[in-house]
C-alpha positions, 0 to 999 in steps of 0.5 A: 316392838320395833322391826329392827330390833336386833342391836348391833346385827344388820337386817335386811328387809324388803319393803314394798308398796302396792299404790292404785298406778305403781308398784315400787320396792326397795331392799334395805339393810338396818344396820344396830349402832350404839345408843339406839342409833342406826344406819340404813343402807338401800341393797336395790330399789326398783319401781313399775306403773300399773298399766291404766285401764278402766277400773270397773274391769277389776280383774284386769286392773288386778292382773296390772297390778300383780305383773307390775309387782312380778316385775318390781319383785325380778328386778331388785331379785337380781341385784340381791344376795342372801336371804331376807330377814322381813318383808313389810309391805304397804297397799292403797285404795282400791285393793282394800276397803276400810271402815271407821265406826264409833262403838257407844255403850251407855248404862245408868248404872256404872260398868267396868271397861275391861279389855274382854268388854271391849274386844267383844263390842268390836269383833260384834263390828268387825262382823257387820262390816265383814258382810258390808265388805263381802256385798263390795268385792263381790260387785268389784270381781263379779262374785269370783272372790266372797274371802277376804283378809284383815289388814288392819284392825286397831283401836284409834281412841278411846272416851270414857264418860265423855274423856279420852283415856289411855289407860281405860281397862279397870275404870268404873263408868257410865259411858264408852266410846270406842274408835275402831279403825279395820281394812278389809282386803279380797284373800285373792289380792292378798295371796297374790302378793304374797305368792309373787314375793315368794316366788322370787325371795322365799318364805320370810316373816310377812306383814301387810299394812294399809297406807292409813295406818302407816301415815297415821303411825307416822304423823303421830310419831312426826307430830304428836302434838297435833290432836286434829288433823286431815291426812291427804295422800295422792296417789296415781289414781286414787286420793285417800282422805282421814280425818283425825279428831283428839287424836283418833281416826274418826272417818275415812274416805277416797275418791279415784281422781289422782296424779294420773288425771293431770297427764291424761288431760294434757294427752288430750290436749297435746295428742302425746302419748303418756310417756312424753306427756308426763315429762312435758307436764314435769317441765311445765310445772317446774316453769321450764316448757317452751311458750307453746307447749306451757300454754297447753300444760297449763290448760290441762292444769286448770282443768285436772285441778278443777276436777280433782278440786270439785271432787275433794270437796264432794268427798270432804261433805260424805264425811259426818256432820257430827265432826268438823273439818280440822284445818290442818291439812298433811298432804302427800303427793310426788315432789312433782304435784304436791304444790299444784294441789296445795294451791289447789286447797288454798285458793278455793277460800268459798268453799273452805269456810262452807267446810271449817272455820278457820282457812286451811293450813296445808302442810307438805308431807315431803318434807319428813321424805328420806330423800337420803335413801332415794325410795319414796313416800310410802317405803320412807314411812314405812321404814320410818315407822317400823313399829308393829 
């Protein structure tokens, strides 16, 4: 069912991402035209950094992020009349933790898969990883939140004697593999969201996704031929890692090395302070910084990438020996950076082959951005995608 639905109505919707530095949002009519067709229209779009502090202290990182939210949320207030028809928003690492399971079931004499069957085998999953993911936000907060919410909770592929099936329910066989996909989120962060979006726009048919899901969605919808895949998305702080083999979410992992390290390498080697360091690094990648000051960009560079580098391919190992790395590669990242960690990916050719056996083939997710609307990566895929 699509979330603009309503033909030859506007709706207006207010859709919001919750990164691991920033917070943005931008309230955007859909406007129903004929044969399916549509315009959009931005009312307000408006953006704040989640203060950096260190991310053990998770509480403090928290209240960052719910502040940078409230002022988002005020901001794009102000420049809006009516009422909002729907409210999509979409959240990274660290405010959820995911989980990726393969869920096998093998008689010698053939069963029948039937949707009973098969939600009973996952929501027997679901409960395992729900205490896997109490024992984590009770170690993140200290115990102060043992509740927690589902983001998403998705079956991602299905093989049936060794197949992948579309259609599995009703088939008679000897073996299932079921690829479920489940985000879990603390109720604290949940119902703090939605209490700040409240507080300024009112009550309005909700929906949460995770950043997964929401990339995943789109690429197939992108690129529904590509069956074996590695989604790389960049944020601030944190760089989230998927594997998609036939088509089906296999594995995932992040790591919290993002955008931010490269400005902080150059505070260091600069003494700026974070505002005038990240201009200067925006200068020097686009090769438009004096000599001096392009000597100490590139140090800081080199040195961000190095680190980043090392990380990606610790995080590509935890990944399951039983599942090749796919060479493609979709990366996403701000227009600033993503070519610095394309070259990055390119140039570490050793470790490539120790990890697939073909050369990666990074491709630049910016290209699928609506840069018409002016709103970024993660609101352009959400109102890309806008389907449940």
């Amino acid at each position: 069912m699509s979330l603009f639905s309503h033909a030859g109505k506007s709706q207006k919707n207010l859709l919001i991402h919750i990164g691991s530095g920033s917070v943005s949002g931008a309230i955007v009519t859909r406007r129903q035209k004929e044969k399916r067709e549509h315009e959009d229209t931005v009312i307000a779009r408006a953006g704040a950094s989640v203060k950096q502090t260190d991310k053990e202290e998770f509480k403090r990182y928290f209240l960052s992020m719910v502040k940078a939210l409230n002022d988002v949320m005020e901001e794009m207030s102000e420049k809006n009349e009516g009422a909002i028809d729907r409210i999509l928003v979409t959240i990274n690492a660290p405010w959820f933790v995911a989980d990726t399971r393969t869920i096998s079931k093998k008689e010698d004499a053939e069963f029948v898969v039937t949707e009973k069957l098969v939600r009973e085998l996952i929501q027997k999953e679901i409960a395992v990883f729900s205490k896997e993911a109490l024992t984590h936000f009770k170690q993140k907060q200290k115990g102060d939140d043992t509740k927690y919410q589902v983001l998403d909770n998705a079956i991602t592929g299905i093989k049936l004697n060794g197949y992948t099936i579309t259609s599995p329910y009703g088939k008679e066989v000897h073996t299932m593999e079921i690829y479920a996909f489940t985000t879990l989120m603390p109720q604290s962060v949940g119902d703090a969201i939605k209490d700040t979006i409240m507080r300024f726009f009112g009550p309005a048919p909700t929906e949460m996704y995770s950043c997964i899901s929401i990339f995943l969605a789109g690429m197939k919808k992108i690129k529904p031929e590509e069956k074996d895949f590695v989604i790389a998305d960049i944020g601030e702080e944190v760089t989230d890692i998927t594997i998609i083999r036939d088509a089906a979410l296999r594995e995932h992992h992040y790591f919290s090395i993002g955008t931010n390290l490269f400005i902080s390498s150059l505070m260091k080697k600069s003494g700026h302070e974070k505002e005038q360091a990240s201009s200067l690094l925006s200068l020097g990648i686009q090769k438009n910084a004096n000599s001096k000051t392009e000597a100490q960009i590139a140090d800081a560079i080199a040195d961000a990438r190095g680190a980043w580098t090392k990380e990606y391919t610790n995080t590509l190992a935890l990944f399951s020996n039983e599942i090749a790395i796919p060479s493609s590669i979709f990366l996403f990242a701000n227009d600033v950076h993503e070519r610095t960690f394309k070259e990055a990916l390119e140039s570490e050719e050793f470790t490539q082959y120790l990890l697939t056996d073909r050369k990666f083939n990074v491709i630049l997710g910016s290209q699928w951005r609506n840069t018409a609307l002016d709103i970024d990566r993660y609101l352009s895929m959400l109102l890309f995608v806008h389907v449940k």
